[in-house]
N, C-alpha and C positions, 0 to 999 in steps of 0.2 A: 504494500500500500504506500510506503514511502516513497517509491521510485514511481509507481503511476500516478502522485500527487507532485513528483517533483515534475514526472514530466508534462504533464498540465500546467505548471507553473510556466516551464519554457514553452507552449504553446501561445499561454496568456504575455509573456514577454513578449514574444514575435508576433502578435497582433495588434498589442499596445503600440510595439515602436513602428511596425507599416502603417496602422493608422496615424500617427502623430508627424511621423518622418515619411511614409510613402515607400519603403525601401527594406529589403529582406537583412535582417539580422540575426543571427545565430547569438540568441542573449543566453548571458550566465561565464563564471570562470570556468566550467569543464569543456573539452571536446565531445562527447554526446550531451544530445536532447536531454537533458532536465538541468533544474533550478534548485539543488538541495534545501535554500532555505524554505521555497513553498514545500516539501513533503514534512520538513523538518516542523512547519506553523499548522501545518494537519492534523499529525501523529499527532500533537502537544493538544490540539482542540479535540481530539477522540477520544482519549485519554483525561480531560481533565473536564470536558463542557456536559458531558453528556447529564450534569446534577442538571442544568441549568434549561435543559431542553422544554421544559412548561413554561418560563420565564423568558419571553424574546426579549426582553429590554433588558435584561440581565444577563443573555448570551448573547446579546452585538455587546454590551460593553466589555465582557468578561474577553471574546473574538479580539475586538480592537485592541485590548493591552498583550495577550497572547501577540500577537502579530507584531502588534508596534515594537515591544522587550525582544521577541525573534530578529527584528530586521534591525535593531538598534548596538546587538552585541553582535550580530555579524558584521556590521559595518567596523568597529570598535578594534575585531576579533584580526579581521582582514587589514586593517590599518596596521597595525601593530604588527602585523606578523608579513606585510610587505613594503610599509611604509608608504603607503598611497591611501587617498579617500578614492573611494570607487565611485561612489555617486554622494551628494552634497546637496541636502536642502537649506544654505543656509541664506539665499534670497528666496525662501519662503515663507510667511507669516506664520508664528507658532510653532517654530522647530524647535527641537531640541538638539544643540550641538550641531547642526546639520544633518545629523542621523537621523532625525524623523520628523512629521512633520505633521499639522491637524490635517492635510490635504489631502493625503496618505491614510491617514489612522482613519477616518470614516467611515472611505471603503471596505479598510480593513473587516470591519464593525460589519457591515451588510453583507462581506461577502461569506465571513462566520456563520451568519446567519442562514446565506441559500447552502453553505457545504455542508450544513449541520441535519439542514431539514430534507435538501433533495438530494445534493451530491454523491455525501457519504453511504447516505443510508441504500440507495441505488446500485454504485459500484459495488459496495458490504453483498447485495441480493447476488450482482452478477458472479463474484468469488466463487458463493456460497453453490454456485452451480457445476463449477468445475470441479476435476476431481482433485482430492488434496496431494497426492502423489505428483499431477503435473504442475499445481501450483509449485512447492516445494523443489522441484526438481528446475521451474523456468526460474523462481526466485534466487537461487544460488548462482544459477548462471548469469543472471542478468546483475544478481548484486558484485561477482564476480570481476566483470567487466567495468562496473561502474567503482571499485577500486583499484583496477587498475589506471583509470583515465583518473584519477583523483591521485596517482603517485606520479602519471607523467605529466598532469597539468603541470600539479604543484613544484613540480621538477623545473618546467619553462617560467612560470610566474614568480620561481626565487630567483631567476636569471635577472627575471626584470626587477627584482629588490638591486641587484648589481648595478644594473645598468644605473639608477637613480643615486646612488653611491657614489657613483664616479663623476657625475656632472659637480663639478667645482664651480658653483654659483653662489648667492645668499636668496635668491633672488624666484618665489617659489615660483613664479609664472611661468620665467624662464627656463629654472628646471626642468617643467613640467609639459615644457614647447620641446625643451632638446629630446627629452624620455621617448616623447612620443616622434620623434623623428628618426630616432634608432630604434626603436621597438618597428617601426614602420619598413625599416630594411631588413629584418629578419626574418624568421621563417610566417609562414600562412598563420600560425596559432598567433603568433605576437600582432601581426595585422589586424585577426578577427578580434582578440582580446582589445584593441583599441577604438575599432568602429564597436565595439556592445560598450563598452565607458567612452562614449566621450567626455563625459565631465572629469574625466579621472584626473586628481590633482595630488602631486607630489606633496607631503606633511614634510616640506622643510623645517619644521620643528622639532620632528622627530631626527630627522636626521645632522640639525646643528648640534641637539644634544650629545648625540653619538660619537659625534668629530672630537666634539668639546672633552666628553668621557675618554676618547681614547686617547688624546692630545696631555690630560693631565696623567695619566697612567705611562704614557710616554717618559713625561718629565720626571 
């Protein structure tokens, strides 16, 4: 269920951005079709909303902090661990941090709502028709796969933590202008990774402190 929620997610990505932008995008940091934070904002609503299923004003709000807490430490999570913001709402009204945003969390809230009442419980019927030997047996294989593309994303995506290290600027615009000019010369994954972020911006912050840390350890 996680990997058919996550790959709905990258469905609903690549619909969102042909509608907005007009133009086919392969969204998300992995090479296949899904979006782990949407299976990740599922499992956590199946598992924890189902008290709340009598109560719809109490399961969009309970939905919208699920979702908004999910997208806000993966943003956090990803920062930290490549030194880039991936996406940034913070010319948005009512962010937090630029991680999240009321614009965002709404949706969130309605769409709790139809996964809880039609989604879930519908895909839940169509499982429950298969037999449990091939679910089990397609589930391994496909979970299989989808850690391997999660060892060689992560593989190219620390490349690009290098690349952002090397840029000797202060200057995070500029950084974040050269990054995407050498990610843009390298292989097909670093290209596609840059058209799904374009907002993607260099946390020279993080990285002055880093210089700074290694600079007095140095001395």
């Amino acid at each position: 269920m996680f990997l058919i929620y996550s790959f709905i997610g990258w469905i609903i990505e690549i619909i969102t951005e042909y509608i907005h932008h007009k133009r086919f995008v392969n969204r998300g940091f992995l090479i296949g079709p899904y979006c782990p934070i949407y299976g990740t904002a599922a499992i956590l609503m199946i598992f924890l909303l189902n008290r709340y299923l009598k109560d719809p004003v109490a399961l969009f709000v309970m939905a919208l902090l699920i979702c908004s807490i999910t997208e806000y430490f993966t943003s956090y999570l990803m920062e930290k661990l490549f030194n880039a913001r991936w996406w940034d709402y913070s010319n948005n009204k009512f962010n937090i941090n630029g991680r999240i945003c009321l614009e965002t969390m709404i949706p969130f809230g309605f769409a709790g709502i139809i996964f809880m009442y039609f989604i879930n419980p519908l895909i839940s019927k169509f499982l429950l028709l298969m037999s449990p030997f091939f679910i089990k047996i397609t589930a391994i294989i496909l979970f299989t796969l989808f850690l391997l593309d999660n060892i060689v994303s992560f593989k190219i995506i620390l490349g690009f933590k290098n690349v952002t290290f090397n840029q000797e600027n202060d200057n995070t615009a500029e950084i974040t202008s050269r990054v995407k000019d050498v990610l843009t010369g390298k292989s097909r994954y670093s290209k596609r990774l840059i058209k799904s972020f374009p907002n993607l911006k260099v946390n020279n912050k993080i990285k002055r402190k880093k210089v700074n840390k290694n600079k007095v350890k140095k001395d």
